[in-house]
C-alpha distance (Angstrom), angle and dihedral (degrees) to the residues before:
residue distance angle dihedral
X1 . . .
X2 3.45 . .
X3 3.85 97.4 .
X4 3.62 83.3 56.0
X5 3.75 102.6 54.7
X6 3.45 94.4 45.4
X7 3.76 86.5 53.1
X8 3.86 89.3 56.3
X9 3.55 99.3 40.7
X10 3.73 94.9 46.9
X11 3.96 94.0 48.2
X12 3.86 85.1 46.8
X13 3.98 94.5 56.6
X14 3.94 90.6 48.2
X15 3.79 97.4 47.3
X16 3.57 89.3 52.6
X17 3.44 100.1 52.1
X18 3.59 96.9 45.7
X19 3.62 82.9 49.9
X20 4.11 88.5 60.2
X21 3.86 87.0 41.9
X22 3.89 94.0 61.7
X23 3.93 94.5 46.3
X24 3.96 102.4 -92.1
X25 3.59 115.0 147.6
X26 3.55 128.1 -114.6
X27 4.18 93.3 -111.0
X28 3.65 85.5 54.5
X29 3.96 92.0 53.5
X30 3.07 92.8 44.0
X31 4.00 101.2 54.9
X32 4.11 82.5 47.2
X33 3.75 95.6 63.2
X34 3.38 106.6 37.1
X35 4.16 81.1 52.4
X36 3.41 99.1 52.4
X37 4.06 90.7 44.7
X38 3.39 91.2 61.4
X39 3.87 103.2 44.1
X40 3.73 74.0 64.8
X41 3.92 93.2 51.8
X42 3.78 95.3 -112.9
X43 3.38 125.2 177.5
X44 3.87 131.5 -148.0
X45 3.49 97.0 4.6
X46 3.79 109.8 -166.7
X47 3.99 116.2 -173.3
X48 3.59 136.9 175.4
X49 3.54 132.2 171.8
X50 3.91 145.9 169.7
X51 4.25 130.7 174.3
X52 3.95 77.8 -94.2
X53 4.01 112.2 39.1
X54 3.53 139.7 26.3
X55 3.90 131.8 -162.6
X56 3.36 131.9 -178.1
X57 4.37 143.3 171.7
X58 3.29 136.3 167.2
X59 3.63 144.3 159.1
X60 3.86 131.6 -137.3
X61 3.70 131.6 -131.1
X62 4.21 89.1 -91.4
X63 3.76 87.9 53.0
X64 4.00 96.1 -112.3
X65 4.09 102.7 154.4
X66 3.76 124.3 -142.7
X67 3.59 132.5 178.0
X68 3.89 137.1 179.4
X69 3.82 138.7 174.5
X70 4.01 128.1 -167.7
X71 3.87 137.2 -177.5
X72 3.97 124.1 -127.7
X73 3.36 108.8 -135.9
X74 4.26 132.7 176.9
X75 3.67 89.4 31.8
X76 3.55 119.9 -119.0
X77 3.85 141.0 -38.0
X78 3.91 112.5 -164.2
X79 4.09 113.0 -131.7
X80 3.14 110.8 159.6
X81 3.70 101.0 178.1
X82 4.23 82.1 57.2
X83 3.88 85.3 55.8
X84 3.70 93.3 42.1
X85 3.99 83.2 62.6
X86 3.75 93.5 39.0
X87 3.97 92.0 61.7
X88 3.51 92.1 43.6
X89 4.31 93.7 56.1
X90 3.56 82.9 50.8
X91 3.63 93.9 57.4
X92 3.75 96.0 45.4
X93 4.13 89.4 51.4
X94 3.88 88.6 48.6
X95 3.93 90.6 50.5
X96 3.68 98.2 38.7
X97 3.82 110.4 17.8
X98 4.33 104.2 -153.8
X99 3.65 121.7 -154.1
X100 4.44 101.7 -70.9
X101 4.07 86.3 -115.8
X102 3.61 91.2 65.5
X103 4.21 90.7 53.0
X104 3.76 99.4 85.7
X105 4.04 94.1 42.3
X106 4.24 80.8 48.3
X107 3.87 86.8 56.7
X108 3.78 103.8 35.5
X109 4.00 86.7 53.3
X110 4.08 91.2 52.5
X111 3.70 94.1 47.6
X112 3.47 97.0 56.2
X113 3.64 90.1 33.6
X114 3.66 89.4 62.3
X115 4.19 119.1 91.6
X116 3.57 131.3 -91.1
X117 3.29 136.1 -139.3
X118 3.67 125.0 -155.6
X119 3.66 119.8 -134.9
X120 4.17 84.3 -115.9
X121 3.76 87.4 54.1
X122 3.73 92.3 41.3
X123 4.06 89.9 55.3
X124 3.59 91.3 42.3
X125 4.33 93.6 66.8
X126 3.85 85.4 41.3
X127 3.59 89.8 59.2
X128 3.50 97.0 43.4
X129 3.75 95.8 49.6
X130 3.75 92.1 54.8
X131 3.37 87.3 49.4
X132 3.98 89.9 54.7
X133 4.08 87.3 55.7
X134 3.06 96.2 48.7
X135 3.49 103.2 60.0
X136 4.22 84.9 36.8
X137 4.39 82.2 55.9
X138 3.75 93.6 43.1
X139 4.04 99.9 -110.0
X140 3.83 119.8 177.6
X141 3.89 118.2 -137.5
X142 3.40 97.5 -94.8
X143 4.00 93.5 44.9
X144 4.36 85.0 54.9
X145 4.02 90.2 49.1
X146 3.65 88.7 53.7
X147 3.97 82.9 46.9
X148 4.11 97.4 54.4
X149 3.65 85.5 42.6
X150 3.95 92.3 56.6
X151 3.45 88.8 40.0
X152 3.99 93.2 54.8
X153 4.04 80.8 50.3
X154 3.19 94.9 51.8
X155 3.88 100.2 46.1
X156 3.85 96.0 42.2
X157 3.83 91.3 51.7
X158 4.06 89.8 48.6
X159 3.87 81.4 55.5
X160 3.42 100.1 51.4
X161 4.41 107.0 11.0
X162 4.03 85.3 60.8
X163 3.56 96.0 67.3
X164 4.09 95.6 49.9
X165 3.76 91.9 39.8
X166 3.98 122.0 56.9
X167 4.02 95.9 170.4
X168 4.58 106.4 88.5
X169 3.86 80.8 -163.1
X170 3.95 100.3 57.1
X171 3.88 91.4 31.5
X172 3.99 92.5 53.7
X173 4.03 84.0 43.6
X174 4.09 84.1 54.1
X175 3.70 94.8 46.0
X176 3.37 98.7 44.0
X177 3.96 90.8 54.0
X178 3.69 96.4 54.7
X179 3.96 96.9 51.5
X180 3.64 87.1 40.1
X181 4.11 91.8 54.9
X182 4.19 83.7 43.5
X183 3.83 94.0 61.3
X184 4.37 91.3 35.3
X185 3.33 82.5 56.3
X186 3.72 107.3 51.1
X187 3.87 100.0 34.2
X188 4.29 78.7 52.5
X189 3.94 86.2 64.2
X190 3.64 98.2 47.2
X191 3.61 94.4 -106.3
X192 4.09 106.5 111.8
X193 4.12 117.4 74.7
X194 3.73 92.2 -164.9
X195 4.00 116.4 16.1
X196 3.82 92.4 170.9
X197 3.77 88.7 56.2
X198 4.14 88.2 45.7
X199 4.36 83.2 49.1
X200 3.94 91.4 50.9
X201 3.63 94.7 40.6
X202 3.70 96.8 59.2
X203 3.42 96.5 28.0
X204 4.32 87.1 64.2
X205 3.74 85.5 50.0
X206 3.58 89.1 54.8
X207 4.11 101.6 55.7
X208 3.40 128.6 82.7
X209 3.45 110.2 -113.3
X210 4.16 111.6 165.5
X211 4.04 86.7 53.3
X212 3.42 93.3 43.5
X213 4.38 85.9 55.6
X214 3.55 88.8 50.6
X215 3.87 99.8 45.7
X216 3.89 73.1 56.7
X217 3.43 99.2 45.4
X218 3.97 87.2 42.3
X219 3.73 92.4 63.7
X220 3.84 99.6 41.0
X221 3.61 90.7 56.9
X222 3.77 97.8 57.8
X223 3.81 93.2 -91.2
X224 3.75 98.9 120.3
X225 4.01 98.1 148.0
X226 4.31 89.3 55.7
X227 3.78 89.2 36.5
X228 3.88 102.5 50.8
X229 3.75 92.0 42.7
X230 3.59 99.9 49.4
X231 3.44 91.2 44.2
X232 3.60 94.1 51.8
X233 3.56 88.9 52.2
X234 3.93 97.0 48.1
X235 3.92 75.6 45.3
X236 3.61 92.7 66.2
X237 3.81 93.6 35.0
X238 3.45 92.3 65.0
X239 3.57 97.3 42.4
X240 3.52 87.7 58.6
X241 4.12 94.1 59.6
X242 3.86 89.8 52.1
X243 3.66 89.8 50.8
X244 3.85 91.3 48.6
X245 3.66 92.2 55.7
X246 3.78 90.5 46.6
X247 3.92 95.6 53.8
X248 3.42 82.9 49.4
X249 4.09 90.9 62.1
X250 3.38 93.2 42.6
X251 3.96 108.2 44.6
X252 4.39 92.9 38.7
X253 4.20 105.7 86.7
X254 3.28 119.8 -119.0
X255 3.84 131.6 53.6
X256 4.03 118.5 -62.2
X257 3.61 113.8 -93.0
């Protein structure tokens, strides 16, 4: 029975952190391991989780104990077509428990089961979404080019900045201060019809909104520890993009546009 405990408890851990990898929030991680437990008649089932650690221990009907912890790390990627699939394994291992070996081939087969995107792609429904504000904000032509072009900035540097800087805070600081220079310097030239609407524009692209939901959702479902902390953190986040466009104001010569 052992064997098979460790077989839940293992496949329990990983499907909750890939849960938190593809942007579910913690309630919703939550409610999916304490369901799949007790398909499996499991008994005091103790679970804790944040976007960065995971703990879990339960005990089965003999009374065999197990117990695991695991650390998040690399943040989170939203995929919501990945978590779409997720929810659904869960459901079909509620409904119809299988024998615990089988879990992790169940999981491995819906991950890479689940769509792609390639980075191409990925740019492509940035740019068209900026596009869509723009037009809702009241851009010209010109002020959308300058758009696309800060969201190109913007997506090659979360490509390639990521991997030199660990810290969200400073990176968002970083990003914020290139498209911010990008837009000073075009409505300096006389080219931009609207920089505040080019500022705003980018700036939305830039904040987090589906963790920012689910620090919401978090807290309205009883989960206050989850929900203050990640919003506090999102908090800080996007404090850290206004201040990158502001120390882009201040340390570009000339007078703001």
């Amino acid at each position: 029975m052992k064997k098979y405990l460790d077989d839940l408890l293992g496949f329990s851990m990983k499907l909750g952190e890939q849960m938190i990898r593809c942007g579910a929030n913690i309630e919703r991680v939550s409610d999916t391991v304490y369901r799949i437990c007790e398909s499996y008649h499991c008994q005091n089932i103790q679970f804790f989780a944040l976007d960065c650690y995971l703990t879990l221990s339960l005990t089965d009907a003999e009374g065999e104990q197990a117990a695991a912890q695991r650390c998040i790390r690399g943040g989170t990627s939203i995929h919501m077509e990945q978590l779409g699939r997720l929810n659904q394994l869960s459901r079909q291992i509620c409904a119809h428990p299988p024998a615990p070996g089988r879990l992790d081939g169940m999981l491995e087969e819906t991950i890479s089961g689940s769509k792609s995107y390639s980075p191409g792609q990925t740019l492509l429904f940035t740019l068209f979404s900026a596009a869509c504000l723009t037009g809702i904000y009241g851009g010209s032509p010109r002020d959308l080019s300058i758009i696309l072009l800060n969201c190109v900035l913007a997506f090659l540097s979360g490509r390639y900045l990521k991997k030199l800087i660990f810290n969200k805070i400073i990176y968002n600081v970083m990003n914020a201060f290139l498209v911010g220079a990008v837009a000073i310097f075009f409505a300096r030239i006389g080219y931009l019809d609207g920089y505040h609407t080019v500022m705003i524009v980018n700036s939305l692209k830039l904040i987090p909104g589906i963790p920012m939901v689910n620090s919401f959702r978090n807290l309205l479902s009883g989960n206050e520890i989850n929900g203050t902390l990640e919003l506090l953190k999102l908090l800080f986040e996007t404090a850290a993009i206004a201040g990158g466009f502001l120390l882009s104001t201040v340390f570009l010569p000339g007078t703001t546009p």
